[in-house]
N, C-alpha and C positions, 0 to 999 in steps of 0.2 A: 296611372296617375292622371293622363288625361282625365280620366270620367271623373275626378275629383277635380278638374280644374285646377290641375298643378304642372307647373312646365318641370320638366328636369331633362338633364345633359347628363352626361357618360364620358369622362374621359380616362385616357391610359397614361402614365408617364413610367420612368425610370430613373433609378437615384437612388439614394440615403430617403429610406419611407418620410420621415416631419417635415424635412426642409420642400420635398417635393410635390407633397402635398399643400403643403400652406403656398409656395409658390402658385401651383393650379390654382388654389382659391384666388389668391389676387389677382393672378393674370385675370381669369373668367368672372371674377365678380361676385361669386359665389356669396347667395345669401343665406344656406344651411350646408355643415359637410354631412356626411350621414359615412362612419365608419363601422365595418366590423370589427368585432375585437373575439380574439380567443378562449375562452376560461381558463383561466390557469391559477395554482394555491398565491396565497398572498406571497410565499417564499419564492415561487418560479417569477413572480411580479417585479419582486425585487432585485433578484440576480440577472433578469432577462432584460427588464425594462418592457414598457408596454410600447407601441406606437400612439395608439390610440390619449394616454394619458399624456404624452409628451405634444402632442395637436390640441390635447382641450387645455394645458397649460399654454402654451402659445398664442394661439389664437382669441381675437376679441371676437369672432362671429360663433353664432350658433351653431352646437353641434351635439347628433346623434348617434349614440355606441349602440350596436344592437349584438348582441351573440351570435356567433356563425358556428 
């Protein structure tokens, strides 16, 4: 990301996945999250909950789902 002239950071935390994440973004300031998200059928989506969906409903900063 350097050779694009982009900074990014790396952090680990532990917890309940939304709350711990959105926390890391405010503490550090974060001006994009960039999360993985699973594939999963729209009915496993349902029953399971995503993480991913419950950060981009929460959150007002930018954020990117990519498939893992």
């Amino acid at each position: 990301m350097r050779e694009a002239g982009t900074e990014t950071d790396v952090h680990a935390a532990t917890g309940r996945p939304e709350p711990t994440i959105l926390d890391a973004a405010e503490r550090f300031g974060a001006d994009l999250l960039v999360l993985g998200a699973r594939r999963r059928s729209p009915v496993g989506k349902a029953v399971f909950g995503s993480v991913a969906q419950s950060v981009l409903l929460e959150t007002e900063r930018p954020v990117t789902v990519a498939p893992t």
